[in-house]
C-alpha positions in Angstrom: 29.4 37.4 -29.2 29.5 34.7 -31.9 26.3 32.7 -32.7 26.7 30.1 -30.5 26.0 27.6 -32.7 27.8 24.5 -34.5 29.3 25.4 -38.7 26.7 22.8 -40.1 23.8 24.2 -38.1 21.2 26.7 -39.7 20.4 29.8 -37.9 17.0 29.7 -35.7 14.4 32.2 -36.5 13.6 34.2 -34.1 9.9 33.9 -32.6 7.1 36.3 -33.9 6.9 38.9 -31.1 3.1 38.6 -31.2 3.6 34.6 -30.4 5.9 36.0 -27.3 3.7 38.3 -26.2 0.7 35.8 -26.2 3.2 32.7 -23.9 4.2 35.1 -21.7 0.0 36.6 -20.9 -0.6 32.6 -20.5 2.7 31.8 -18.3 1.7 35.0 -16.3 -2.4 34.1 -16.0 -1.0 30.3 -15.1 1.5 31.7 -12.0 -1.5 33.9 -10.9 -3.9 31.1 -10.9 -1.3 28.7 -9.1 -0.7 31.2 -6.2 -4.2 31.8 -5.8 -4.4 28.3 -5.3 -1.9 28.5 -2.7 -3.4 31.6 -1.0 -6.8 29.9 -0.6 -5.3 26.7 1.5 -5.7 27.4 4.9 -2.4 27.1 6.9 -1.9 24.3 9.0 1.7 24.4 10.1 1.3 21.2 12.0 -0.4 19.2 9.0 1.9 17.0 6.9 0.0 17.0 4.4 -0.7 20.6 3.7 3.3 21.3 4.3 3.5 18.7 1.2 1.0 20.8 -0.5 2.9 24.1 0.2 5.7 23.2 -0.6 4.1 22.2 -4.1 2.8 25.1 -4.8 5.5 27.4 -4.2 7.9 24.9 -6.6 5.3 25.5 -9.8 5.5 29.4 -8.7 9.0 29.3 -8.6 9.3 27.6 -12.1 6.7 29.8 -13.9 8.6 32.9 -12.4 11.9 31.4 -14.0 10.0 30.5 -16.7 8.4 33.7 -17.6 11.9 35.7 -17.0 13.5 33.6 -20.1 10.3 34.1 -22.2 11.3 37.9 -21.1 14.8 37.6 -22.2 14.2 35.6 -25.6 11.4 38.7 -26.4 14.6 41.2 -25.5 16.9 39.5 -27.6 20.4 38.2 -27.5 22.5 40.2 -25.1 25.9 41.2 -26.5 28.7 41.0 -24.2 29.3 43.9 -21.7 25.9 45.4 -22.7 23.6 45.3 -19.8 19.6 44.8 -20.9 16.9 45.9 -19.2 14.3 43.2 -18.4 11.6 43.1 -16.5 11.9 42.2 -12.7 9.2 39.5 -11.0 7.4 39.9 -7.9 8.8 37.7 -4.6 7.9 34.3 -5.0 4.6 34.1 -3.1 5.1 32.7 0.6 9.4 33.5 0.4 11.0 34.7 3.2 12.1 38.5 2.6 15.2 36.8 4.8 15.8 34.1 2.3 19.0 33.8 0.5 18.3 34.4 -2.9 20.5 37.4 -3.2 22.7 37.5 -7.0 21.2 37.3 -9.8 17.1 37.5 -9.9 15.0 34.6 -10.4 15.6 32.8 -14.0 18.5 35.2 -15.1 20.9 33.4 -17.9 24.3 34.7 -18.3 26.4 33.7 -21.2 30.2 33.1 -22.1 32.8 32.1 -24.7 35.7 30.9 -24.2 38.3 31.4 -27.6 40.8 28.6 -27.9 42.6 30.3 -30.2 43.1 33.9 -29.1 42.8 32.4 -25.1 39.7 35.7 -25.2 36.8 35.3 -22.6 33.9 37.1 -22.4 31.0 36.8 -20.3 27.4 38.7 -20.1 26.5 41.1 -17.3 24.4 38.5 -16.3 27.5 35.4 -15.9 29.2 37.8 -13.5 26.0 38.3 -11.4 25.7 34.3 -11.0 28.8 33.6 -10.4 29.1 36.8 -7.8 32.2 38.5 -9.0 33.0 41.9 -10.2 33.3 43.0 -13.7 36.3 44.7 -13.0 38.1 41.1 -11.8 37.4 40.1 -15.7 36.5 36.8 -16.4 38.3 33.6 -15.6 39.7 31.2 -18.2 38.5 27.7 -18.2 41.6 26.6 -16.4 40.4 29.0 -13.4 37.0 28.0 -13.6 37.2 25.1 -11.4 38.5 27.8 -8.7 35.2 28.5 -7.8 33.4 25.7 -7.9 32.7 23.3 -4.8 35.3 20.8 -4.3 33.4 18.1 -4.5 31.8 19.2 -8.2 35.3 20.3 -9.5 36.2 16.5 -11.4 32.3 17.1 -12.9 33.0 20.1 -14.2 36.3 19.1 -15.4 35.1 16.3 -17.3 32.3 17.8 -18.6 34.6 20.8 -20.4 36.8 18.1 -21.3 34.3 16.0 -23.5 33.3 19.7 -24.9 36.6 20.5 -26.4 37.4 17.0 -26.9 35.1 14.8 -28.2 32.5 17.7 -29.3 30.1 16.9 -26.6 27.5 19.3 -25.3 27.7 20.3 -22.2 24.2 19.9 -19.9 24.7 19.4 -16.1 24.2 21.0 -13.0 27.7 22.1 -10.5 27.6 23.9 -7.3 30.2 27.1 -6.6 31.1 29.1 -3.7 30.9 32.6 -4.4 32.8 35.3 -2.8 30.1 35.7 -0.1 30.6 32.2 0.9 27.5 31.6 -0.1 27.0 28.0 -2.4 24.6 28.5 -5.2 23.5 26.0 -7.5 23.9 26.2 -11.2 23.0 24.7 -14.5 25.4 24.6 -17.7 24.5 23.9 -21.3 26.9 24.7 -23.8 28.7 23.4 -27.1 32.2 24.0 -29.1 32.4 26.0 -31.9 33.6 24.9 -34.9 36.0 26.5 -37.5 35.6 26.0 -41.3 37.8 23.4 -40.9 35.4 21.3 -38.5 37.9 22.0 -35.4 37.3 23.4 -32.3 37.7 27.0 -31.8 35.9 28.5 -28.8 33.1 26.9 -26.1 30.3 28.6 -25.6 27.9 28.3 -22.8 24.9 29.5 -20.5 24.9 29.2 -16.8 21.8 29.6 -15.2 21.5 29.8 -11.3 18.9 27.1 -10.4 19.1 27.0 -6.0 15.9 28.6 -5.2 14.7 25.7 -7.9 16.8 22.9 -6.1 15.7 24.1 -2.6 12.1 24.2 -3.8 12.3 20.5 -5.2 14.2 19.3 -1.9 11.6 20.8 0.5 9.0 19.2 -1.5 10.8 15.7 -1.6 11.5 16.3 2.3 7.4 17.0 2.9 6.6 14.0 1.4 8.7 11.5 3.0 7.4 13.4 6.4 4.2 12.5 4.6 5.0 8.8 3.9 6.4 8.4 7.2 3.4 9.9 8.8 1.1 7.6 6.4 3.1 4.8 8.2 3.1 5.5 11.6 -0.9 5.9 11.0 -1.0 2.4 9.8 0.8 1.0 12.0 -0.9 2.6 15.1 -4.1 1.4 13.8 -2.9 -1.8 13.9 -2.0 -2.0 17.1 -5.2 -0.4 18.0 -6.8 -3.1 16.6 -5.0 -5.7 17.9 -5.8 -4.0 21.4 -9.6 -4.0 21.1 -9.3 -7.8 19.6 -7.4 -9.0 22.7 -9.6 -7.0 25.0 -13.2 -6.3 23.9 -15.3 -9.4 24.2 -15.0 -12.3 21.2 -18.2 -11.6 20.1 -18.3 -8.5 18.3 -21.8 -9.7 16.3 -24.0 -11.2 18.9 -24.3 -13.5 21.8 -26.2 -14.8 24.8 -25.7 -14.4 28.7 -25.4 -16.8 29.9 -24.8 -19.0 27.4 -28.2 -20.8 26.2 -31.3 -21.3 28.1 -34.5 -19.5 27.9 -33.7 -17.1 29.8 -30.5 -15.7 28.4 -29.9 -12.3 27.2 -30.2 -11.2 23.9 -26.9 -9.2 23.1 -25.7 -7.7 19.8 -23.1 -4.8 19.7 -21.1 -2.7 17.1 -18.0 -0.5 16.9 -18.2 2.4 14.4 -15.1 3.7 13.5 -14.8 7.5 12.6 -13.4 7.5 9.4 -11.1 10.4 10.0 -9.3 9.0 12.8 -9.6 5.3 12.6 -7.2 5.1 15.2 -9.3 5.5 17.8 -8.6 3.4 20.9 -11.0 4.4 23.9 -13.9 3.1 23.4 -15.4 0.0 25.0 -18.1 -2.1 25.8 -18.6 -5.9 27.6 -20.8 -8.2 29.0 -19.7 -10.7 31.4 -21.9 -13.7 33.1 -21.0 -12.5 37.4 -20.6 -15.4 39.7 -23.9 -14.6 41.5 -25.8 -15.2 38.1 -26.3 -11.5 37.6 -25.0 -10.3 34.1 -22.6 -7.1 33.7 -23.4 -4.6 31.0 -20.8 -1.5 30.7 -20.1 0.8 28.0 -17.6 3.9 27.5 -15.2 6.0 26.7 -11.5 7.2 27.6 -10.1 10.7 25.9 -7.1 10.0 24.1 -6.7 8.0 20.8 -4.6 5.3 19.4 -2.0 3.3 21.3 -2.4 5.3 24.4 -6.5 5.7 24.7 -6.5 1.8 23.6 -4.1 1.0 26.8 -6.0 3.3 29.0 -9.0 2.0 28.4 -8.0 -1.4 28.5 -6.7 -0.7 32.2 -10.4 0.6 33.0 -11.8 -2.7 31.7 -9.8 -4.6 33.4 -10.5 -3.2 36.6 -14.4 -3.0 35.9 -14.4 -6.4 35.1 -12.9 -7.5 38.5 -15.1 -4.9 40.8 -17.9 -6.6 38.8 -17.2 -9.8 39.6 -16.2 -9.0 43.2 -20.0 -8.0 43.7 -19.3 -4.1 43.8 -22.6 -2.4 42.9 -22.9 -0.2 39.8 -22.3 3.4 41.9 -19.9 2.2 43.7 -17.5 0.8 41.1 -17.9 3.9 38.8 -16.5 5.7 42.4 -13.2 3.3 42.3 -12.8 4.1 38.6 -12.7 7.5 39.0 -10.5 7.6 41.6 -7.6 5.1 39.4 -8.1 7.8 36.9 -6.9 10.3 39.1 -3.7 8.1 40.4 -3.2 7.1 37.0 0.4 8.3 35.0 -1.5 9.4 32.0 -4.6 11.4 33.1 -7.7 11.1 31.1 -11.2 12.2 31.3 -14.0 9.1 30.7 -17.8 8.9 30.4 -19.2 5.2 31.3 -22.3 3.6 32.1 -22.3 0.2 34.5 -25.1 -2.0 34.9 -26.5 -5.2 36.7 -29.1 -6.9 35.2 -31.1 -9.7 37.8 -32.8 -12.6 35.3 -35.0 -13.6 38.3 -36.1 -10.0 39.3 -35.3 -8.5 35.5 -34.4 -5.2 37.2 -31.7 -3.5 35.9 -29.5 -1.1 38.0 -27.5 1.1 36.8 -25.3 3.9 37.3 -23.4 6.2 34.8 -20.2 8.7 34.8 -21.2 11.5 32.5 -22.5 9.4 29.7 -25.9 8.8 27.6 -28.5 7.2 29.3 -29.8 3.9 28.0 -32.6 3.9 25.4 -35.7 1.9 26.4 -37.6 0.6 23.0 -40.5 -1.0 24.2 -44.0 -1.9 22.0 -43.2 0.4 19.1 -41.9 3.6 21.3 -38.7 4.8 22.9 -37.8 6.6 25.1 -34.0 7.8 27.1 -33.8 6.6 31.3 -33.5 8.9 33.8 -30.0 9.3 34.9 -28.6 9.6 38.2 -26.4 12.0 39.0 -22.9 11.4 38.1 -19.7 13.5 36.5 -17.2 12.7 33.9 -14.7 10.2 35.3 -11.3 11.9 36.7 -13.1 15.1 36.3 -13.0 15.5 40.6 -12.1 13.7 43.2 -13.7 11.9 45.7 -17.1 11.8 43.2 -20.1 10.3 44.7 -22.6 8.3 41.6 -25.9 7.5 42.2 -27.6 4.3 41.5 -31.0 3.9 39.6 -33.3 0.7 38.9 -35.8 -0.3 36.1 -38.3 -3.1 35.7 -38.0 -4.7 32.3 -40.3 -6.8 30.8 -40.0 -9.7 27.8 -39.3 -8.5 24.7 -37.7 -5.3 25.5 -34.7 -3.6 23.9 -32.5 -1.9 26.1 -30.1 0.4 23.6 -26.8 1.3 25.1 -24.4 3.7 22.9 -21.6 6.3 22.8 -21.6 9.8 22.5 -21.4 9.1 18.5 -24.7 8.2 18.1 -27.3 10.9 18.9 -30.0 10.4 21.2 -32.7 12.1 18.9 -31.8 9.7 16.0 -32.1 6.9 17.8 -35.3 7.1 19.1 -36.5 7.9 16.0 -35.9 4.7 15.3 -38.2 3.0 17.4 -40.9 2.5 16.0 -39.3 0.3 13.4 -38.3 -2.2 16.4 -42.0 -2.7 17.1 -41.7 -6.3 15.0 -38.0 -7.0 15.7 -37.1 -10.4 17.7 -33.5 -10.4 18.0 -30.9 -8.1 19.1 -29.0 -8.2 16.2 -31.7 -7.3 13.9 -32.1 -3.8 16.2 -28.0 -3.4 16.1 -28.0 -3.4 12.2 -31.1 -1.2 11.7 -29.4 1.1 13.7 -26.3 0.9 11.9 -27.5 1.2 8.4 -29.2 4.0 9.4 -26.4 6.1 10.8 -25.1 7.5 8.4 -21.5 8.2 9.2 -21.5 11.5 7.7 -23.4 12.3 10.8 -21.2 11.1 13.7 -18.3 13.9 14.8 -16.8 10.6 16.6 -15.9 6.9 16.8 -19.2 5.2 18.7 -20.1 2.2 20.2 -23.1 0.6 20.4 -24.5 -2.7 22.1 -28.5 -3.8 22.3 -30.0 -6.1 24.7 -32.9 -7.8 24.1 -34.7 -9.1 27.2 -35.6 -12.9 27.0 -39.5 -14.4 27.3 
């Protein structure tokens, strides 16, 4: 076949076979170090993120293959027309389907043709007939009957593109899709020039065809992971907005600290603090309140629903709700974890719950308590801590018909009463008591305790709220 080359152009050199040799060892060690990459992520079907990732990797793999199949092709040489070269085959893309249609031509082959506008001669490569899925023995089709297998909706680009070739000299660089005779549509990519006579006219086209669909697909499933990804990111935000606005409208206004009943000497000191797990800020089910009851008692309660975001924010807001009435009704601690359980179990969306309930009298300063499965309250008192004895009680919505016990302590002035989620640890906690020894405010105990828990350390969301008793 002709040099496919315009009259005024000087012939290219052909690369050093030692310079060859050396790109294709790199483009090799690159695709092996990519796919080890790829290997060595842990599959997560279900993960956005690592589908994203995937589908990355096993773009760059495709391209080095393609990429190392020319380099294999320029080392061969030119191949004449009719003469079938012998180049080396690549391995499956790593993570293919054996199923997947890539049958034709292997990965990255070129095939080549000229069209004579003089003599009305074709001739295409081996390789051209292989792409474009028909037999040798059809012979090669014209430019006119080109277009004949090409996808209807790519025949005008194709059309035009030849067009400016013979025309106006253009080169040819743009991608068409055909239907071959297997009715399968492939993907391909056309560079390609005129040829000129002595005379500067046009006397043949020449052009490569390269099939590029396991490239397209490759690039498509990535752009399709990361809009899943995007969207994903989005509906992230967004529920932790409406998370947020949850525990805002329902948690009490005083996130920082506050007094019960509101002034006086002998008003509770109370300080609390949601810590939000960083990898699932959306958490919703936590809680934790303290309300000034009709009889002048004051309510203390803290918990948590399973479930997260929107749902665990909505369930748990029911279960406030309904504490907050009982409470105020005059139901005792044991009694009122009993109810909850049981609207657990009636409720639409079933969920398990640990909480603790409490009454504290200012007159008496006993505190009674009960508690559903959850952490007993920390007692810091002169320096030293220590955890309450709990009363028997199960997981809210665990059973049914679940009887809780009641316990009481005497408090004295000056004591800090430490109630908290499962994502603070007991152990820590209490190791922390010592440094309360000189502490007069709840507050100042809330933020020792939050400074020191790391959050590296927490395997969940927590909440946390300190009383300080008054005298």
């Amino acid at each position: 076949m002709p040099s496919p080359l315009f009259a005024d152009h000087p012939v290219p050199q052909p690369a050093e076979p030692e310079t060859m040799d050396a790109l294709i060892t790199r483009t090799r060690r690159l695709r092996g170090d990519v796919d080890a990459v790829r290997r060595d992520t842990e599959a997560d079907d279900d993960n956005t993120l690592w589908r994203w990732q995937r589908a990355l990797c096993d773009l760059a793999v495709r391209q080095l293959d393609q990429l190392g199949s020319h380099l294999d092709q320029l080392k061969a040489g030119r191949p004449d027309a009719g003469e079938t070269r012998d180049c080396p085959t690549r391995d499956t893309a790593p993570g293919q389907d054996p199923g997947q249609d890539l049958s034709g031509p292997r990965l990255g082959r070129v095939g080549s043709g000229e069209w004579n506008l003089l003599t009305d001669e074709v001739s295409w490569s081996d390789e051209l007939f292989q792409i474009l899925g028909r037999e040798p023995e059809s012979g090669p089709l014209t430019l006119d009957e080109l277009p004949s297998l090409v996808f209807p909706d790519d025949q005008a680009l194709l059309t035009a593109m030849v067009t400016d070739c013979l025309i106006d000299g253009k080169p040819i660089d743009g991608e068409f899709r055909i239907v071959r005779a297997d009715s399968r549509v492939r993907t391909l990519h056309m560079m390609g020039e005129p040829i000129l006579d002595t005379d500067g006219c046009t006397a043949s086209m020449w052009a490569v065809l390269r099939d590029i669909s396991s490239l397209r697909h490759g690039e498509q499933t990535v752009r399709d992971s990361r809009d899943s990804l995007r969207r994903e990111h989005h509906r992230a935000q967004t529920e932790h907005r409406l998370v947020a606005e949850l525990h805002e409208a329902v948690l009490p206004a005083w996130h920082g600290s506050s007094y019960l009943p509101r002034g006086g000497p002998d008003a509770l000191d109370l300080a609390a603090r949601r810590l939000p797990d960083a990898a699932h800020p959306a958490t919703g089910g936590h809680w934790f309140d303290a309300l000034e009851l009709p009889c002048g008692e004051s309510l203390l309660t803290i918990g948590e629903l399973s479930g997260r975001g929107v749902a665990g924010a909505s369930s748990m807001a029911m279960l406030l709700g309904a504490v907050r009435g009982m409470a105020v009704a005059g139901i005792a601690p044991g009694a009122l974890l009993g109810h909850l359980n049981q609207l657990l179990e009636t409720s639409e969306q079933p969920a398990l719950g640990s909480a603790l309930c409490s009454r504290y009298d200012p007159e008496s300063r006993i505190l009674s308590w009960a508690q559903a499965g959850h952490p007993a309250p920390l007692l810091f008192r002169d320096g030293a801590g220590h955890a309450l004895t709990p009363p028997d009680g199960v997981l809210l919505g665990a059973t049914s018909a679940a009887a809780y016990e009641q316990a009481e302590v005497q408090l004295r002035p000056g004591d800090l009463l430490v109630l908290h989620t499962d994502g603070l640890t007991r152990e820590r906690l209490i190791e922390l008591a010592p440094r309360t020894a000189g502490i007069r405010s709840a507050r100042e105990c809330a933020q020792l305790i939050v400074e020191k828990s790391d959050g590296a350390e927490r395997a969940d969301a927590a909440c946390l709220m300190v009383v300080r008793i008054p005298g």
